[in-house]
C-alpha positions in Angstrom: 99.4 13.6 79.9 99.5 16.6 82.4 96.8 18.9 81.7 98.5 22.8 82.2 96.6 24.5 85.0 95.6 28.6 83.7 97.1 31.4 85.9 93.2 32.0 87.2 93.0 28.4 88.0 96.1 28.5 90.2 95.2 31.6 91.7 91.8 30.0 92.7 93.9 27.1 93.9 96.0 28.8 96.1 93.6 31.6 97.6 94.9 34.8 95.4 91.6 36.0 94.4 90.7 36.0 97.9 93.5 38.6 98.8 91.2 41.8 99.1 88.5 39.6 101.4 91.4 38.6 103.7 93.4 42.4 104.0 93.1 44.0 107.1 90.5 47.0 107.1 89.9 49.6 109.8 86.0 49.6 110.7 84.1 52.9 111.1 84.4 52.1 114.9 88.4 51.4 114.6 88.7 47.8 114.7 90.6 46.6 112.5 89.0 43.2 110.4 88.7 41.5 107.5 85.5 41.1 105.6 86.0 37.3 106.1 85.7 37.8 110.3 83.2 40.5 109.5 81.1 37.7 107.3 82.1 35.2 110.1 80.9 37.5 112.5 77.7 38.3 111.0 76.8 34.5 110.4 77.2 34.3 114.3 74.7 37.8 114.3 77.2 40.0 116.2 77.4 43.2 114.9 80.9 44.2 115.4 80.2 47.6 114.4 78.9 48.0 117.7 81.4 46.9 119.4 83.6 50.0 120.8 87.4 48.3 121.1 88.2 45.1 120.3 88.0 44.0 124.1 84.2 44.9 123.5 84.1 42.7 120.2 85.7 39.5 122.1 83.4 39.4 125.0 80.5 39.8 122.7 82.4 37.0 120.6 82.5 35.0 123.8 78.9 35.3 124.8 77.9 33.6 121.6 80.4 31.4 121.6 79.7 29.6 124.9 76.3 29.5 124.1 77.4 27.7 120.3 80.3 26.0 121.5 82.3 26.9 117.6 85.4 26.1 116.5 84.9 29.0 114.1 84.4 31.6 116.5 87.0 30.2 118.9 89.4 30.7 115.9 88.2 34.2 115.3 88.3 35.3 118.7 92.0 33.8 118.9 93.0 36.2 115.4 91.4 39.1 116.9 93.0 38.7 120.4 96.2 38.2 119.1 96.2 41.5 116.8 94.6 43.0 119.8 97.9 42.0 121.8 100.3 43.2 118.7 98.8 46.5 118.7 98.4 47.5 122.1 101.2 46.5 123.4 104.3 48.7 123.8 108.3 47.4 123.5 
């Protein structure tokens, strides 16, 4: 017998009542994250409300990260270089 999954079970399941944790915010200081990579962030201790640009926010993402060696933070820095590109980059 198949036992019926609720609507907040699936939701759970598939990541829906995450949706507001993984929306795109612009920071104070511009930068535009999630409060996932802002968690992620501040597990690693980087502050990325000190960072100035996103350039700023990678190198300091880099500094830790060479000193960690993370797939995490490799992961991160790829997401935020790649909006980085997407943004600031004129067609």
């Amino acid at each position: 017998m198949i036992n019926p999954m609720t609507n907040d079970e699936i939701e759970e399941l598939v990541g829906l009542n995450e949706v507001d944790k993984n929306m795109l915010k612009t920071r104070k200081n511009g930068i535009p994250l999630t409060d996932n990579q802002v968690n992620t962030l501040a597990k690693y201790n980087i502050d990325s409300s000190k960072a100035k640009d996103m350039k700023e926010l990678l190198y300091m993402i880099e500094e830790v990260d060479d000193a960690d060696d993370d797939d995490e933070l490799s992961i991160l820095a790829d997401e935020i270089s790649e909006l980085d590109y997407y943004m600031n980059t004129r067609q």
